[in-house]
C-alpha positions as CSV (number, residue, x, y, z in Angstrom):
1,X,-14.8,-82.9,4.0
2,X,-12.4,-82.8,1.2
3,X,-8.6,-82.5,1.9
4,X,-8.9,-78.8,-0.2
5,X,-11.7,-77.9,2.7
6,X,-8.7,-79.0,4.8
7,X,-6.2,-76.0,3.4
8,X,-9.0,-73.6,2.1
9,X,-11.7,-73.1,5.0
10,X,-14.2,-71.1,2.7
11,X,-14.8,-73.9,0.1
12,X,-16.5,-76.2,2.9
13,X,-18.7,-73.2,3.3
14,X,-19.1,-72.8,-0.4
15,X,-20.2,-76.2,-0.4
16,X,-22.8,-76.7,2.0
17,X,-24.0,-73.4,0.9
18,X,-24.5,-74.8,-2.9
19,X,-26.6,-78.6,-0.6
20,X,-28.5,-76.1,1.1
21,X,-30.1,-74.2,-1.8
22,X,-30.6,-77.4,-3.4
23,X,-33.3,-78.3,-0.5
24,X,-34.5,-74.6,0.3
25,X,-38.4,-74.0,-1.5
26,X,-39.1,-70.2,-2.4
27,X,-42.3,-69.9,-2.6
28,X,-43.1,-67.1,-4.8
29,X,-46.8,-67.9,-5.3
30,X,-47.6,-66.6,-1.7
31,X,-46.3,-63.0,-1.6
32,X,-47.3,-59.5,-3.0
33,X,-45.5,-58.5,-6.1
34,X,-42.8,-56.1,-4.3
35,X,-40.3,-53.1,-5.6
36,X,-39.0,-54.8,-8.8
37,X,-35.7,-56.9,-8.4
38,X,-32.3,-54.7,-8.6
39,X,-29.9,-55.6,-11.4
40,X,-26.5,-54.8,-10.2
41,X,-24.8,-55.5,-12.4
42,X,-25.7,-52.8,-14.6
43,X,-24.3,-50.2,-11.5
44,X,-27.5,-48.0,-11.9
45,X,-30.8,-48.4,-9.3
46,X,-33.6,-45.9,-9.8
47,X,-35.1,-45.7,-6.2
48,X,-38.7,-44.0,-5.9
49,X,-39.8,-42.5,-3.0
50,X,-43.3,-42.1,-1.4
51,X,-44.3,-38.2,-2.0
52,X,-44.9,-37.1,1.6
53,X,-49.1,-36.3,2.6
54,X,-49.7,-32.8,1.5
55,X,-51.2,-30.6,4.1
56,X,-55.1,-29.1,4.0
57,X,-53.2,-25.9,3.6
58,X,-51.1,-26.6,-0.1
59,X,-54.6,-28.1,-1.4
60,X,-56.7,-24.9,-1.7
């Protein structure tokens, strides 16, 4: 711990935030490929929804 940590609380989090992702593994080999990521930083997200199941009735 730092003497800043001391005076600013949020910087000892900051730090062992920053340790921590240095240790955590994603492992994106395993998984499905998923909606595409959201950049937001552009400040638009397109978002598709499921059409709902027609009924037997709308099909003829």
């Amino acid at each position: 711990m730092s003497f800043l940590e001391v005076l600013d609380p949020g910087l000892r989090h900051w730090r062992e935030h920053k340790e921590l992702q240095k240790v955590l593994v994603h492992r994106t080999d395993q998984a499905g490929s998923g909606p595409p990521p959201l950049d937001l930083d552009s400040g638009v997200i397109i978002v598709h929804r499921p059409q709902p199941p027609r009924e037997a009735d709308e099909q003829s």
